[in-house]
C-alpha positions as CSV (number, residue, x, y, z in Angstrom):
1,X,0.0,0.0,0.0
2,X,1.9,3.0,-1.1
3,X,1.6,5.8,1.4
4,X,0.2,9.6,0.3
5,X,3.9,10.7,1.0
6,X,5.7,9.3,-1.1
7,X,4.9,10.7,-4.0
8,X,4.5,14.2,-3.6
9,X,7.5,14.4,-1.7
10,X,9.6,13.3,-4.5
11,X,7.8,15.4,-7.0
12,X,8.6,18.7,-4.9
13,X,12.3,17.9,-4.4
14,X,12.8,16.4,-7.9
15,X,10.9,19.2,-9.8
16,X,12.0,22.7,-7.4
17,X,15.4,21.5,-7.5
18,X,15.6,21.6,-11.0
19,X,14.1,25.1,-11.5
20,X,16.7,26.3,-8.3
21,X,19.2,25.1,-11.3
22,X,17.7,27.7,-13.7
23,X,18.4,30.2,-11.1
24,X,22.1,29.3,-10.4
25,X,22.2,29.4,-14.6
26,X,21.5,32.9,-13.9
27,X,22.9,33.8,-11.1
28,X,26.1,32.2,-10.5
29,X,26.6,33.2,-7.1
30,X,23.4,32.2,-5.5
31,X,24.5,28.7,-4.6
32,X,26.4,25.2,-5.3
33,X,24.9,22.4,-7.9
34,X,25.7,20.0,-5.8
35,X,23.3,21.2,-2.6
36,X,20.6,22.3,-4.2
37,X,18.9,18.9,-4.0
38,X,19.8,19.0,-0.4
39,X,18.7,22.4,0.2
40,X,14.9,21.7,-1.7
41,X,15.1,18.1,0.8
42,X,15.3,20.0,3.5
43,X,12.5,22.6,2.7
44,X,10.3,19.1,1.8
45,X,11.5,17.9,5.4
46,X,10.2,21.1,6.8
47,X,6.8,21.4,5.2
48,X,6.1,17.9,5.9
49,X,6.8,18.2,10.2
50,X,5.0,21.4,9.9
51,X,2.3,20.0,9.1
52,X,2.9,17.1,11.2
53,X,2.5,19.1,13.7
54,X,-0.2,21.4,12.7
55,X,-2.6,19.7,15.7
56,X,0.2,19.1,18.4
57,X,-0.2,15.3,17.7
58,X,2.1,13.4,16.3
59,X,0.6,9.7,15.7
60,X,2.7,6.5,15.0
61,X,1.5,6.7,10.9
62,X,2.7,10.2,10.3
63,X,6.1,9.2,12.0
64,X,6.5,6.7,10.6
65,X,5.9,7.5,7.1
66,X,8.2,10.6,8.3
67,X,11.1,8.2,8.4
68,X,10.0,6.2,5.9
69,X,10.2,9.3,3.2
70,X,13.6,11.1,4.8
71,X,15.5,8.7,6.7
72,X,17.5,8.1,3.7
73,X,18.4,11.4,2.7
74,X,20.1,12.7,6.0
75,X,22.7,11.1,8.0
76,X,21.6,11.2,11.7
77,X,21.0,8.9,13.8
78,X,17.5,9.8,14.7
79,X,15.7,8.0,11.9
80,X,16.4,4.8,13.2
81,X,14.6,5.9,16.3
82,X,10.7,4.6,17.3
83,X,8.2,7.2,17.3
84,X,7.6,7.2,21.1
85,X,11.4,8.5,21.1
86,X,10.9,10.9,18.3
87,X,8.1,12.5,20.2
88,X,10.1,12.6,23.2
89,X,13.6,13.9,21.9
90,X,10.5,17.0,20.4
91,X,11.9,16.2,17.2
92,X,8.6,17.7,15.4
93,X,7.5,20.0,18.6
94,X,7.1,24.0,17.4
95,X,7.3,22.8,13.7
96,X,4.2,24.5,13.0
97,X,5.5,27.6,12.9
98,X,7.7,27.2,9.6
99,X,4.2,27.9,8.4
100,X,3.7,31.3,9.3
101,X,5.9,32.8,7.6
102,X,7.5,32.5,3.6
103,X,10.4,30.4,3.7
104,X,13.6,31.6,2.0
105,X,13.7,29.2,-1.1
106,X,9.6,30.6,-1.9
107,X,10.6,34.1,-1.1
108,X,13.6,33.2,-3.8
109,X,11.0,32.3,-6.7
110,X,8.5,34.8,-5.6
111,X,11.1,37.1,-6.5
112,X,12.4,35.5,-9.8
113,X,8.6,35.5,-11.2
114,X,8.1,39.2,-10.2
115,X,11.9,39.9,-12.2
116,X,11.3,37.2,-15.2
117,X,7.7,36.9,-15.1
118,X,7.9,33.2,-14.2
119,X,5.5,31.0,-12.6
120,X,8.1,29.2,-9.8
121,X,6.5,30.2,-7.1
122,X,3.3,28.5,-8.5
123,X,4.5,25.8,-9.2
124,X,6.2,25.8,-5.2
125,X,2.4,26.8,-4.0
126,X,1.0,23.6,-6.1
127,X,3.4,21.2,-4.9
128,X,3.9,22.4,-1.3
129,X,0.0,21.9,-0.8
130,X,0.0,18.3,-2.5
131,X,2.6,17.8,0.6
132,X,0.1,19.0,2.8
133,X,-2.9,17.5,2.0
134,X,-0.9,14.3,1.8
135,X,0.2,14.4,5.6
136,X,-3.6,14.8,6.3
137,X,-4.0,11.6,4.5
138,X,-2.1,9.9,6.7
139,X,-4.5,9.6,9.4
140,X,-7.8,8.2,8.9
141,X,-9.6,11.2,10.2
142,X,-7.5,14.3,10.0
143,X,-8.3,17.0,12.4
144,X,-9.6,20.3,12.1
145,X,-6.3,22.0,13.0
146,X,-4.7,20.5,10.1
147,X,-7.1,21.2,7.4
148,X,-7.3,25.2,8.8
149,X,-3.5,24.6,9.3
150,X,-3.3,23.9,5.1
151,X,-5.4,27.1,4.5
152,X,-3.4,29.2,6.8
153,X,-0.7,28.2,4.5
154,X,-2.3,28.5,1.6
155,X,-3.5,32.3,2.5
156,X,0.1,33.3,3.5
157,X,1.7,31.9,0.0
158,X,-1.0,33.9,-2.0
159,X,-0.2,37.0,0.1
160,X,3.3,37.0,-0.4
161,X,3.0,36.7,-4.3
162,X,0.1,39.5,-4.0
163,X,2.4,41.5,-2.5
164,X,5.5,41.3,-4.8
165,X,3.0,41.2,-8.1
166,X,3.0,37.8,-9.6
167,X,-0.6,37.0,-10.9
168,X,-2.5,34.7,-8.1
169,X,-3.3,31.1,-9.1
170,X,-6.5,31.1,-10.0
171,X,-6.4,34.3,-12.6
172,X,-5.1,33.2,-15.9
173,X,-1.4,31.6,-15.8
174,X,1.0,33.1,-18.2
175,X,2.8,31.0,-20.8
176,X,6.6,31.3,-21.6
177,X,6.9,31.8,-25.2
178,X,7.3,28.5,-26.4
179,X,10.9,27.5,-28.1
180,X,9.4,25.8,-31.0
181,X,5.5,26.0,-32.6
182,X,2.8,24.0,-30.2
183,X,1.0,21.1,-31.3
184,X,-1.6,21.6,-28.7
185,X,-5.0,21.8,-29.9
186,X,-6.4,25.8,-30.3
187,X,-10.4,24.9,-29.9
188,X,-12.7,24.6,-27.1
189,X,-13.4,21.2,-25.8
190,X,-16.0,19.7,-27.7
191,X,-18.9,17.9,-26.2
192,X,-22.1,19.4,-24.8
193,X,-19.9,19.3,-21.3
194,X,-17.2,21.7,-20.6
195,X,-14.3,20.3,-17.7
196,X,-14.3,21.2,-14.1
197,X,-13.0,24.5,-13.6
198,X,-9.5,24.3,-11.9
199,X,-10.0,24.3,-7.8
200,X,-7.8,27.5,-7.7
201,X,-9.9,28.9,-9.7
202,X,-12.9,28.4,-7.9
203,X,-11.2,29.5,-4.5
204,X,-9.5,32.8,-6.2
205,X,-13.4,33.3,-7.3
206,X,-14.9,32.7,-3.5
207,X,-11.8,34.8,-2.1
208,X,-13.4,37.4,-4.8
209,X,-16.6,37.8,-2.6
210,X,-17.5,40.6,0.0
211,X,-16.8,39.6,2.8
212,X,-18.4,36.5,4.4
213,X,-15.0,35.7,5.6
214,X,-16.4,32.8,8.4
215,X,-18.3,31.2,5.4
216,X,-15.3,31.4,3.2
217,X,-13.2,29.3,5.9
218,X,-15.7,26.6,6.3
219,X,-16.0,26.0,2.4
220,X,-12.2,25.9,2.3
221,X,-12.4,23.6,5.0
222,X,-14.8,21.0,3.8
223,X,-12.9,21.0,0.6
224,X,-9.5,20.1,2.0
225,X,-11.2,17.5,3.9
226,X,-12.8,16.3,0.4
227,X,-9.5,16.9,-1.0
228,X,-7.7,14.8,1.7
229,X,-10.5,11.9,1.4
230,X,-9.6,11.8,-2.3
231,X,-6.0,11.4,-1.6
232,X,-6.7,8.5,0.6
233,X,-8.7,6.8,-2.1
234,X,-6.7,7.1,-4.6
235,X,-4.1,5.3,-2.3
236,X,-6.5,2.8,-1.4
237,X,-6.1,3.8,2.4
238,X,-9.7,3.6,4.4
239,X,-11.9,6.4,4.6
240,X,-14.6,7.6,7.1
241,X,-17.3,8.1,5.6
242,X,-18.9,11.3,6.4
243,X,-21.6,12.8,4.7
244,X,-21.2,16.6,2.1
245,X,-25.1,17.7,2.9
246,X,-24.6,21.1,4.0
247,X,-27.2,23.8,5.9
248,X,-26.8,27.5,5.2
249,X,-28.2,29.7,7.5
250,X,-28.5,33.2,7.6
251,X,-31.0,36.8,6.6
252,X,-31.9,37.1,2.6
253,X,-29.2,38.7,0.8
254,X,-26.3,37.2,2.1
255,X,-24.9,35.4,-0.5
256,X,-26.0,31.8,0.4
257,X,-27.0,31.1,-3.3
258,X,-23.8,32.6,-5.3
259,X,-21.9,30.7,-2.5
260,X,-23.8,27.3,-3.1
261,X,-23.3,27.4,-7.2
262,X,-19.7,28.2,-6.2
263,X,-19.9,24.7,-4.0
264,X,-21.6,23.2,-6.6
265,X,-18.7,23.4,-8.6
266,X,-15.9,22.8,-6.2
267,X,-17.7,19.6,-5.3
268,X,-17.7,18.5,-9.0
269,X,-13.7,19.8,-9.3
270,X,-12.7,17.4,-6.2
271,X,-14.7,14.4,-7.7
272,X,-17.4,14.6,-5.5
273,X,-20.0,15.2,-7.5
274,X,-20.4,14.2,-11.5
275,X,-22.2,17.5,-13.2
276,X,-21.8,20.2,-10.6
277,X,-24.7,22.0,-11.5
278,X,-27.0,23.6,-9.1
279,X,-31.4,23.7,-8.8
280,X,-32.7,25.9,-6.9
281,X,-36.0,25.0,-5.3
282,X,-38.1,25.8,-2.6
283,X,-41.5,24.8,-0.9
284,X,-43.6,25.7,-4.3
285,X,-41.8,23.5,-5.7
286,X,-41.9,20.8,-3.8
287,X,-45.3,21.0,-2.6
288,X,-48.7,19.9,-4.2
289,X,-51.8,20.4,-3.2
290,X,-53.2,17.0,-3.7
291,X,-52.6,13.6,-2.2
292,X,-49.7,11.9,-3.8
293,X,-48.4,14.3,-5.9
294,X,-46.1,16.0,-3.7
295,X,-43.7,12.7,-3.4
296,X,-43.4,13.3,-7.4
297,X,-42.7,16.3,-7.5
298,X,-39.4,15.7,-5.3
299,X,-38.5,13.2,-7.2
300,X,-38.8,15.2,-9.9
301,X,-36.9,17.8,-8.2
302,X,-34.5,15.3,-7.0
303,X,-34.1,13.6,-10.6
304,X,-32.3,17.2,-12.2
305,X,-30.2,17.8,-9.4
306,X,-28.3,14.5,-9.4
307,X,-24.8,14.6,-10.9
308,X,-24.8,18.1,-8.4
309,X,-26.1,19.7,-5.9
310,X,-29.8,20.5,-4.9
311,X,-30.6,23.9,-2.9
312,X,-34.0,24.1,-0.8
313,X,-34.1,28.0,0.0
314,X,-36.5,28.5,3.0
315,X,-36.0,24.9,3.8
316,X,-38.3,25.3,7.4
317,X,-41.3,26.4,5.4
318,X,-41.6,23.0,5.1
319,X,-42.6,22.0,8.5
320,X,-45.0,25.0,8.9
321,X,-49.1,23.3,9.2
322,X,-50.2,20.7,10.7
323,X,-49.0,17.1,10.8
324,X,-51.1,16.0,7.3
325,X,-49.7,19.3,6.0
326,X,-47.7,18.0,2.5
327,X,-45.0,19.7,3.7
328,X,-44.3,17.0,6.2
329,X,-44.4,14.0,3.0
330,X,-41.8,16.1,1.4
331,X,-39.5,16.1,3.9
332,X,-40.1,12.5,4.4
333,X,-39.4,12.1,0.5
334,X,-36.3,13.8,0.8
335,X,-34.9,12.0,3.6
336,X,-35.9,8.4,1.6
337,X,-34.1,10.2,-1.5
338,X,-30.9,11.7,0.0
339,X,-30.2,8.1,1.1
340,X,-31.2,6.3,-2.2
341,X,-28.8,8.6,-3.9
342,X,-26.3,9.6,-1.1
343,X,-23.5,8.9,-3.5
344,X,-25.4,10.9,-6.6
345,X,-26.1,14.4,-5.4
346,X,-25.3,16.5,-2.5
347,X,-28.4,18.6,-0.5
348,X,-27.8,21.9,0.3
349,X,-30.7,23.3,2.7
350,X,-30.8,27.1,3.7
351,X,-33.4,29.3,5.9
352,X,-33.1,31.7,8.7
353,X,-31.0,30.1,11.6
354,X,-33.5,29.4,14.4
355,X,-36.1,28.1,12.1
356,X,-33.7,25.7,10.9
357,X,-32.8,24.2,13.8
358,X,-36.4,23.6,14.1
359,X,-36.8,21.8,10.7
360,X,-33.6,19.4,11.2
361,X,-35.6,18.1,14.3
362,X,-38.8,17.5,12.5
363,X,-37.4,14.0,11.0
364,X,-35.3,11.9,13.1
365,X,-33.1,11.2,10.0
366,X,-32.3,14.8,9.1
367,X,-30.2,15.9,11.6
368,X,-27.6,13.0,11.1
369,X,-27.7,13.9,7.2
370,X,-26.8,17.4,7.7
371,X,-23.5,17.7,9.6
372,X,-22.1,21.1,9.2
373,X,-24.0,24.4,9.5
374,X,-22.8,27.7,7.7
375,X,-23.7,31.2,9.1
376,X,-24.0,34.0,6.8
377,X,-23.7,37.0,9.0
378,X,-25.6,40.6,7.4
379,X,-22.9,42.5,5.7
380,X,-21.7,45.3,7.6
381,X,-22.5,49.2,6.3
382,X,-19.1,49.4,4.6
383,X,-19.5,45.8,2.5
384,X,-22.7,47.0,1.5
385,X,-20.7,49.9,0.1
386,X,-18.9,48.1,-1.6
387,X,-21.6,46.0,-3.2
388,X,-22.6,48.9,-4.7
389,X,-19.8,49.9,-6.7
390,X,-19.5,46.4,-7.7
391,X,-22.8,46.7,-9.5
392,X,-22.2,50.2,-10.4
393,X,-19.4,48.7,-11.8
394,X,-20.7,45.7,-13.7
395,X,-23.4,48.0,-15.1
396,X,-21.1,50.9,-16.3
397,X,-21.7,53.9,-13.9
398,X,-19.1,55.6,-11.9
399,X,-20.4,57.1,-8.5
400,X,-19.1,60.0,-6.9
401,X,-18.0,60.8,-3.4
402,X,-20.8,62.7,-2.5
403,X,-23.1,59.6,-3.7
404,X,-21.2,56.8,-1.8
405,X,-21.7,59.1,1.1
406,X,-25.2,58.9,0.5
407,X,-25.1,55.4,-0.1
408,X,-23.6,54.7,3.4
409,X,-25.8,56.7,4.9
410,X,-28.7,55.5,3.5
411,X,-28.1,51.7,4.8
412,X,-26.7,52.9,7.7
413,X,-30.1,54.4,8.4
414,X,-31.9,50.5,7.9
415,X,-32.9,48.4,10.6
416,X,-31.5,45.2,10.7
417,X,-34.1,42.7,11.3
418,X,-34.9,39.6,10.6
419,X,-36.2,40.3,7.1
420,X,-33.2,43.0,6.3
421,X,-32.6,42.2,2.4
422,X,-28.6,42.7,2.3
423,X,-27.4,42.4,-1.1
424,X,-31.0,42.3,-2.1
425,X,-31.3,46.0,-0.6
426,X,-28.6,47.3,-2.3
427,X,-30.1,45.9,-5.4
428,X,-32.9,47.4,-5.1
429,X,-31.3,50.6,-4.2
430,X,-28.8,50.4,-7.2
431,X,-31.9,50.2,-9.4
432,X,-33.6,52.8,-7.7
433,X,-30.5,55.4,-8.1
434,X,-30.5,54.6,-11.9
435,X,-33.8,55.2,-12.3
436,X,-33.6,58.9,-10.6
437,X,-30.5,59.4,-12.5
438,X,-31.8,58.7,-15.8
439,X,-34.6,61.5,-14.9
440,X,-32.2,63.8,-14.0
441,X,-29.9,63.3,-17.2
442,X,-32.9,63.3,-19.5
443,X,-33.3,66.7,-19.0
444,X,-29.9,68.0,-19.8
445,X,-30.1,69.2,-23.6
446,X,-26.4,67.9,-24.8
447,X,-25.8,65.0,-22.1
448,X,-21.9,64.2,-22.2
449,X,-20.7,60.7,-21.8
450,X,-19.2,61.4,-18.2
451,X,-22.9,62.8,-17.4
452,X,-24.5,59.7,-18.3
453,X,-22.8,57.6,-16.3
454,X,-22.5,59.6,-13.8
455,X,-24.1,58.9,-10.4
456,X,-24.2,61.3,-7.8
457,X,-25.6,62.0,-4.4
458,X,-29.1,63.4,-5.6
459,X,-29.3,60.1,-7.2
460,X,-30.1,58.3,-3.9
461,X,-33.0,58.8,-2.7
462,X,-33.5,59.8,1.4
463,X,-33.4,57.7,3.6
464,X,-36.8,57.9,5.1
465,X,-38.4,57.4,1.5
C-alpha cells in the first residue's frame, strides 16, 4: 500500500530543484549544484513536520511515514529511532511555525517571477500543498487544525505573491513563449460538457466575494477534507465516511446562493460530484396540493439535481401546518431520496437560523444527514458599500463621493431585522439610483458621456423614503 507521501514528496524535491538550477544558470553566485537537492530536501522535510504538527499530535502513521520518506536522505541517527522517542527527543515540537511565515527558497521564486515573469513560485504553491494534503491523508480522520492549518498556508503563499505582483493562481497563468510551434489543440473542448474548472480557480473566485469571511473558511475547509479523502482513495487507504449535505443559514441577501453554485462546482472539481450544477428550489416547488403528488414532485426535483447539488431555499417552510400538511411527506421524501442517492447528489438546505434548527428536528433522519451548518452574517455598512460599486461597476456607472456618502448613509439608516434584504437592498437601491438618475440626465439638452454615467448624491433617494 503506497503511502500519500511518497509521492508528492519526491515530485517537490525532484521538480523545485531543477528550476533552483535555472536560477544558479542565472545567477552564479546564489549557490552550489551539488546542494541544491539537499537544500529543496530539506524545505520538503520542513513542510512535511510542519504539518505534522499542525494539531500538536504526532501519531505512530505520520512518524513513521516521516522516516520512511527522509530517513535516507540525511545522515543522523535519529531515523532509526521509534516514534515514542521521536516524540520525546520533540523532534517535530514547534514545527508549525515554519508555516507562518515564507520560507527563504519561496521568497527566492517569488522574486524571480516578479523579475522574469515566471510562474516558480506557483508551481512551489501547487506542490507544497499536495505535501500538505498528503500528511492529512495519513491519518484516517485528520483534524480540524490541520485542514485550517493547510489554509493558513495557503492564504500566506498567495499574500506574499500578492504582494510582490506575480498573478495569483487562480487568474489566468502566463505561458513562456514557447521555443518551438505547439502542437496543442487551439479549440474549445467539444462535447455538450465543458471540464471542471481548476479548484484554484474556484477558491480565487470565493476569495473574490465581499466579505463572508467565516463562510469562506468553512467552504475551504470541507474541501480540503474532500480533497484529503480523495488522496486517501486514490491510495487505497480507508476512509470515514462522512456525509457533504450542507445547511446555510443566515437573513436574505447574504450570498447563500452565489456561494452554493460556487460549491456546486468545487464539489464536482474534487470528484465529489459528476455534473456540478446547481437547482434551486423551494417549498412551491416541492409542494402539491393533492394527495400523492407531492412525493413526485421531489422526485422530480430530485431527478435534475443528481450529478450536483440540490438547494431548498427556505428549507423550514416545510414543516410549517399541521401534521397531514404535504410539507411534512416532502420532507419524508427527501430523507428516503438523500439516502437512495447519497452517492449521486449532494443537498444543500438554507433558511433563517432558528427556524432551521427547528426543521432538522422534524425528521429523526435529518439531523444526522446534515453535519455542518454555515452562518452568513448581514454585511456590515461598509461591505454593502462596496456591493454597490461592484454593480455600479458591472453595469457601467461611476459614483461620486458625494453619492457613496449617501449610499452609506442611506443603509446605515436601515434596521437590521430579521427580514433586512442585504445584497437584495442594495439591489434594489442600485436600481432605484438609476432610475432617478436617468430623470435627471434626461433633461440636460447635450448629455456628455461622463454625465450619463454619472451617479451622484441626488441620485439616492433619502433615507426615510
Amino acid at each position: 500500500m503506497d503511502s500519500p507521501l511518497n509521492r508528492p514528496v519526491e515530485a517537490f524535491i525532484s521538480e523545485l530543484a531543477q528550476l533552483l538550477v535555472s536560477l544558479v544558470e542565472e545567477r552564479p553566485g546564489l549557490a552550489r549544484n551539488d546542494k541544491l537537492r539537499n537544500d529543496v530536501a530539506l524545505e520538503a522535510f520542513n513542510l512535511t513536520a510542519a504539518f505534522i504538527d499542525a494539531d500538536g499530535v504526532h501519531t505512530d502513521d505520520e512518524l513513521w511515514a516521516l522516516v520512511a520518506v527522509f530517513a535516507g536522505r540525511f545522515d543522523t541517527g535519529a531515523w532509526a529511532a521509534s516514534p515514542n522517542t521521536l516524540r520525546t527527543t520533540g523532534l517535530l515540537t514547534g514545527k508549525r511555525t515554519f508555516l507562518d511565515t515564507p520560507s527563504s527558497l519561496f521568497d527566492l521564486f517569488v522574486q524571480a517571477d516578479a523579475r522574469r515573469g515566471s510562474v516558480h513560485s506557483w508551481r512551489y504553491y501547487e506542490l507544497a500543498l499536495d505535501i500538505a494534503r498528503a500528511v492529512c491523508a495519513l491519518d484516517e480522520n485528520p483534524t480540524n487544525a490541520e485542514l485550517m492549518a493547510v489554509e493558513r498556508f495557503r492564504s500566506m503563499m498567495l499574500r506574499t505573491m500578492d504582494a510582490a505582483g506575480v498573478p495569483h493562481p487562480g487568474s489566468p497563468r502566463p505561458t513562456p513563449a514557447p521555443s518551438a510551434p505547439s502542437t496543442a489543440p487551439t479549440e474549445p473542448p467539444s462535447g455538450p460538457e465543458q471540464p471542471p474548472r481548476p479548484i484554484e480557480e474556484l477558491l480565487a473566485e470565493l476569495d473574490g466575494l465581499v466579505g463572508l469571511k467565516a463562510v469562506k473558511a468553512e467552504v475551504k475547509l470541507v474541501t480540503n477534507l474532500m480533497r484529503v479523502e480523495k488522496l486517501r482513495r486514490e491510495r487505497g487507504l480507508p476512509v470515514v465516511d462522512s456525509s457533504h449535505h450542507l445547511v446555510f443559514t443566515g437573513n436574505p441577501g447574504t450570498g447563500k446562493t452565489t456561494v452554493a453554485r460556487l460549491v456546486a462546482q468545487i464539489y464536482r472539481s474534487v470528484g465529489a460530484v459528476e455534473k456540478g450544477h446547481l437547482v434551486e428550489t423551494d417549498r412551491a416547488g416541492l409542494v402539491a396540493g393533492y394527495v400523492g403528488q407531492t412525493a413526485i414532485r421531489v422526485k422530480e426535483v430530485f431527478a435534475a439535481a443528481l450529478g450536483g447539488v440540490l438547494l431548498i431555499d427556505e428549507a423550514h417552510a416545510l414543516a410549517r401546518g399541521e401534521d397531514r400538511d404535504f410539507g411534512h411527506e416532502a420532507i419524508d421524501m427527501i430523507v428516503k431520496l438523500m439516502e437512495d442517492h447519497r452517492d449521486e447528489l449532494v443537498v444543500i438546505v438554507a433558511g433563517y437560523p432558528e427556524e432551521m434548527a427547528e426543521f432538522l428536528d422534524t425528521n429523526p433522519g435529518l439531523r444526522s444527514r446534515f453535519p455542518k451548518t454555515i452562518f452568513f452574517e448581514d454585511y456590515t455598512d461598509e461591505q454593502l458599500l462596496q456591493i454597490f460599486g461592484g454593480m455600479c461597476a458591472k453595469g457601467g456607472y461611476q459614483p461620486d463621493d458625494g453619492c457613496r456618502k449617501c449610499v452609506l448613509a442611506y443603509v446605515a439608516a436601515q434596521r437590521r431585522d430579521k427580514g433586512f434584504g442585504n445584497a437584495r437592498f442594495v439591489r434594489n437601491l442600485f436600481e432605484a439610483a438609476v432610475a432617478r438618475q436617468a430623470s435627471r440626465v434626461v433633461e440636460i439638452a447635450s448629455v456628455s458621456d461622463a454625465q450619463l454615467v454619472a451617479l451622484v448624491a441626488d441620485d439616492i433617494p433619502p433615507p426615510e423614503a
